[in-house]
Structure formats: structure tokens, C-alpha cells
C-alpha positions as CSV (number, residue, x, y, z in Angstrom):
1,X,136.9,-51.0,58.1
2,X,140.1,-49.8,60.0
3,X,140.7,-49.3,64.0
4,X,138.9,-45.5,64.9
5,X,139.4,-43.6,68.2
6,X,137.2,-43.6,70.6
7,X,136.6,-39.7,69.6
8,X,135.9,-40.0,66.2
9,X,133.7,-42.8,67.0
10,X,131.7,-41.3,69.4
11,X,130.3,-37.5,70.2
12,X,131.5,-38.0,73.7
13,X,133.7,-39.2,75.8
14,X,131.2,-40.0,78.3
15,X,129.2,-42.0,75.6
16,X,132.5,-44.7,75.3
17,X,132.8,-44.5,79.0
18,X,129.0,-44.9,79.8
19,X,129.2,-48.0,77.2
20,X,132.6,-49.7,79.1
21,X,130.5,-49.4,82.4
22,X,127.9,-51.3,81.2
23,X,130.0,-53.6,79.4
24,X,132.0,-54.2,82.7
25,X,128.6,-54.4,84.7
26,X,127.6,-57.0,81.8
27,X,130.0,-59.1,81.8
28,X,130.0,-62.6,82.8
29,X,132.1,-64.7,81.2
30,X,135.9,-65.2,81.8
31,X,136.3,-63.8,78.6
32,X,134.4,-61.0,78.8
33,X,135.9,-59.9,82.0
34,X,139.0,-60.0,80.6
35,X,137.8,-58.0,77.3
36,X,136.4,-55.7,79.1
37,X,139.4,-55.1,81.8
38,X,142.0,-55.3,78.7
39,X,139.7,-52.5,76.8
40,X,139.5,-50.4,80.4
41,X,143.6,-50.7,80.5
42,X,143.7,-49.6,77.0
43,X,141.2,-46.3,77.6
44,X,143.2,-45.4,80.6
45,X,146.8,-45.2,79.2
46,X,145.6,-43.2,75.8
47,X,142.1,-41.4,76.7
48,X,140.2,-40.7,73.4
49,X,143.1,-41.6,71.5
50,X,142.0,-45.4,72.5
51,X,141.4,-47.2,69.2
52,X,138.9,-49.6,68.5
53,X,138.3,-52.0,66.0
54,X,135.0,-52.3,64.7
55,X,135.0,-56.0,66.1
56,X,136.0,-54.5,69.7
57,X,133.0,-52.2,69.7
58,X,131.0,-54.9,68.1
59,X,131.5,-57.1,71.3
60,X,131.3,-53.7,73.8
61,X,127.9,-53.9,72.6
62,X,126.9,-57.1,72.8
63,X,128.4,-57.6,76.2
64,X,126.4,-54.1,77.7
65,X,123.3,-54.9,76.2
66,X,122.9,-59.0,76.7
């Protein structure tokens, strides 16, 4: 499936936000920091007009909830 923004994937703002924190919080690895910082850098400069792929939110997840 194509890239979405983050507001048509999710009700609310604070939903993608609340999910970034936790993936941030989550993180361990070097790779996940960096994942995490790149998608924080991304959400900053465009807001809800962020796009994610379905494999970025994929890995959101599994990095907040491991």
C-alpha cells in the first residue's frame, strides 16, 4: 500500500505523537534511535502532512511496544 499522512492514518494527532514517544522511550538499538530521531525530524518540519509508509509505522510499532 502507498505512503499515508499521519492524519489520515490516525484520528489524532496526539495518537502519532503518543506512539513516537514511546517509540523514542523504546528504543535501544543504534538503529532505532536513529529511526526514531529521523521520523521525529520528519513530523516536525511537515506536522500531519508527515507521511508514513506502512513499513515505517510497522517498525513505530514494534519499537514502542517491544
Amino acid at each position: 500500500m502507498a505512503s499515508r499522512t499521519v492524519e489520515e492514518l490516525f484520528d489524532r494527532v496526539e495518537q502519532f505523537t503518543a506512539l513516537l514517544a514511546a517509540a523514542e522511550d523504546g528504543a535501544d538499538t543504534d538503529w532505532e534511535i536513529q529511526f526514531t530521531t529521523d521520523i521525529r525530524d520528519q513530523f516536525e518540519r511537515y506536522g500531519a502532512h508527515t507521511y508514513l509508509s506502512d513499513a515505517q509505522l510497522q517498525s513505530l510499532n514494534k519499537i514502542a511496544h517491544q
